[in-house]
C-alpha positions as CSV (number, residue, x, y, z in Angstrom):
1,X,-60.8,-102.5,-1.5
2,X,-61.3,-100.5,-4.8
3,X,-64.5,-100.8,-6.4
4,X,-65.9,-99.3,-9.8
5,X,-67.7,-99.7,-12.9
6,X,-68.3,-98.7,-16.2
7,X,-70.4,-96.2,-17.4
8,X,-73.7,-98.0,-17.2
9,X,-73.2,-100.1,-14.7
10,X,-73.4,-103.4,-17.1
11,X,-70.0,-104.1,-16.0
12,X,-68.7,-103.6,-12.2
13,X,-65.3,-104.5,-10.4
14,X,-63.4,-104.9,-7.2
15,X,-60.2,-104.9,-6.4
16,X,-58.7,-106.4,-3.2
17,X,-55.0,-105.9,-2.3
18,X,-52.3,-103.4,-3.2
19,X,-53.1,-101.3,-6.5
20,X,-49.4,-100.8,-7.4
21,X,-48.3,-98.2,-10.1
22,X,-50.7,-95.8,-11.2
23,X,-49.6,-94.1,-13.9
24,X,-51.2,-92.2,-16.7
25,X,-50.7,-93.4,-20.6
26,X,-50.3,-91.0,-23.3
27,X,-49.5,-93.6,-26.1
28,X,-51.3,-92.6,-29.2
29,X,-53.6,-96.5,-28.4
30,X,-54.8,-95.1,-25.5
31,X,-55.2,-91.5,-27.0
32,X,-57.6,-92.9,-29.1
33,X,-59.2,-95.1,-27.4
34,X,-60.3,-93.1,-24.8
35,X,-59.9,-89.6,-26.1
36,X,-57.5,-88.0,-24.1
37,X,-54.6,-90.0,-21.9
38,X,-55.7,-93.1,-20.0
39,X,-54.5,-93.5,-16.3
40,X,-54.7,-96.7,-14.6
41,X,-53.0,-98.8,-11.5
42,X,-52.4,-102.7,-11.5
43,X,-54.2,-105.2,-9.7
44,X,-53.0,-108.8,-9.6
45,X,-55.4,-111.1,-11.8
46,X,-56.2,-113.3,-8.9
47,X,-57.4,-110.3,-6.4
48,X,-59.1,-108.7,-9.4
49,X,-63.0,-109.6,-9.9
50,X,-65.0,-108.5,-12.5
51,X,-68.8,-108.9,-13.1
52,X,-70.5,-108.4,-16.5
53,X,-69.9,-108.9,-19.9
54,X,-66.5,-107.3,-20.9
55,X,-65.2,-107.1,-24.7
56,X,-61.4,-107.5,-25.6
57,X,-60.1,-105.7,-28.1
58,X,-56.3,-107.3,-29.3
59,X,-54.5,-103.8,-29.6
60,X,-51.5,-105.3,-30.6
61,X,-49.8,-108.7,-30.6
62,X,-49.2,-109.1,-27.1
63,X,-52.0,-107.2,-25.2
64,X,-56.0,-106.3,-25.2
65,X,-58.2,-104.1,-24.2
66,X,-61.6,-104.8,-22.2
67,X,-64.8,-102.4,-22.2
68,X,-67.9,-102.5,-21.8
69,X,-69.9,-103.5,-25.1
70,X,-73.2,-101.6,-24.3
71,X,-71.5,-98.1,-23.0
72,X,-68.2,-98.7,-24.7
73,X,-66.2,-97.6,-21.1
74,X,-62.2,-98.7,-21.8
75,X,-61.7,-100.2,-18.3
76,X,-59.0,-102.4,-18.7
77,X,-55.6,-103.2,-20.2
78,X,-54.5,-106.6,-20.0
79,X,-50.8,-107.9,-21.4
80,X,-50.6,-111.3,-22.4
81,X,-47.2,-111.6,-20.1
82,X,-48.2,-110.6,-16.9
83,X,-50.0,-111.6,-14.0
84,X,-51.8,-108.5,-13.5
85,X,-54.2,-105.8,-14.8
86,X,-54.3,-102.3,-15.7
87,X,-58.2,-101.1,-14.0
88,X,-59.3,-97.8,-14.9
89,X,-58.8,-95.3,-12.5
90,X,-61.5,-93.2,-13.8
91,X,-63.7,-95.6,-13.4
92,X,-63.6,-96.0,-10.3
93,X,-66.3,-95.1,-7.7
94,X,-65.5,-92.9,-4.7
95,X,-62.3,-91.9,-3.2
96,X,-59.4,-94.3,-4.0
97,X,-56.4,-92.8,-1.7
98,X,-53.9,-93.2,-4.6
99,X,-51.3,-90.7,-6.6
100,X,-50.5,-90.9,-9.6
101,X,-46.8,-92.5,-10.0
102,X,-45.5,-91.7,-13.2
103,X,-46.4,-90.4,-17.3
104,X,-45.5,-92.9,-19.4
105,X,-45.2,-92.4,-23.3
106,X,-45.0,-88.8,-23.2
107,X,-43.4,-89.0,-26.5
108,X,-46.1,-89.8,-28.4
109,X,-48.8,-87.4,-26.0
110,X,-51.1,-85.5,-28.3
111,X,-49.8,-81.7,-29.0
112,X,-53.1,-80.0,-27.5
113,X,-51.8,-79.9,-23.8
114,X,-48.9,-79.7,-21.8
115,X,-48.4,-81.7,-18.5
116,X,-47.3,-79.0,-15.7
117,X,-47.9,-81.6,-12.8
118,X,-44.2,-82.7,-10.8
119,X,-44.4,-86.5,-11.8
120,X,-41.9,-88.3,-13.1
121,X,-42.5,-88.3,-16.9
122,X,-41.4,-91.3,-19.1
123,X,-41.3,-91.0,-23.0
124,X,-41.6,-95.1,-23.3
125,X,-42.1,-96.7,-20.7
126,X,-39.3,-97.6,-18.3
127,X,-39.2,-101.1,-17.0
């Protein structure tokens, strides 16, 4: 089971079942939001439980963002098609025994740093 939380604790989370996917965003959204690239992995909706107060944000027509509203931690991505959630993986607490699967939109990464790791890089996203 993954468990985490944000920054003050306001809002925690656990996650039972397969995280699937972990990947790390470079899209200029998730640039911004939360200042360098975001990486997350997805949790189906019905294994994921969150407690605490989280704000959505609608990024763009089909999906939000959730964080907390008293530390402002960006701990979730949610599309309005899917049956699943992207969690954080920095927020999570402790070890969490997964690798990171893939960059997507590395097109649009920022031009202060280079990614020298060996995963598969995506400039979209493939589907």
């Amino acid at each position: 089971m993954l468990k985490g939380s944000c920054l003050c604790g306001a809002v925690r989370f656990e996650a039972e079942g397969a995280a699937r996917d972990p990947a790390a965003c470079h899209c200029s959204q998730c640039r911004k939001q939360s200042g360098h690239y975001w990486a997350a992995v997805q949790i189906d909706d019905d294994k994921l439980r969150v407690e605490g107060e989280v704000k959505w944000y609608q990024s763009s027509p089909t999906a939000r963002r959730g964080f907390c509203p008293t530390c402002g931690a960006f701990l979730f991505w949610k599309s309005d098609a899917d049956p699943d959630t992207g969690v954080s993986l920095g927020a999570m607490d402790g070890p969490t025994g997964l690798t990171l699967a893939r960059h997507i939109f590395t097109a649009d990464k920022g031009d202060y740093y280079q990614i020298t790791d060996q995963v598969r890089q995506e400039e979209q996203e493939d589907e």
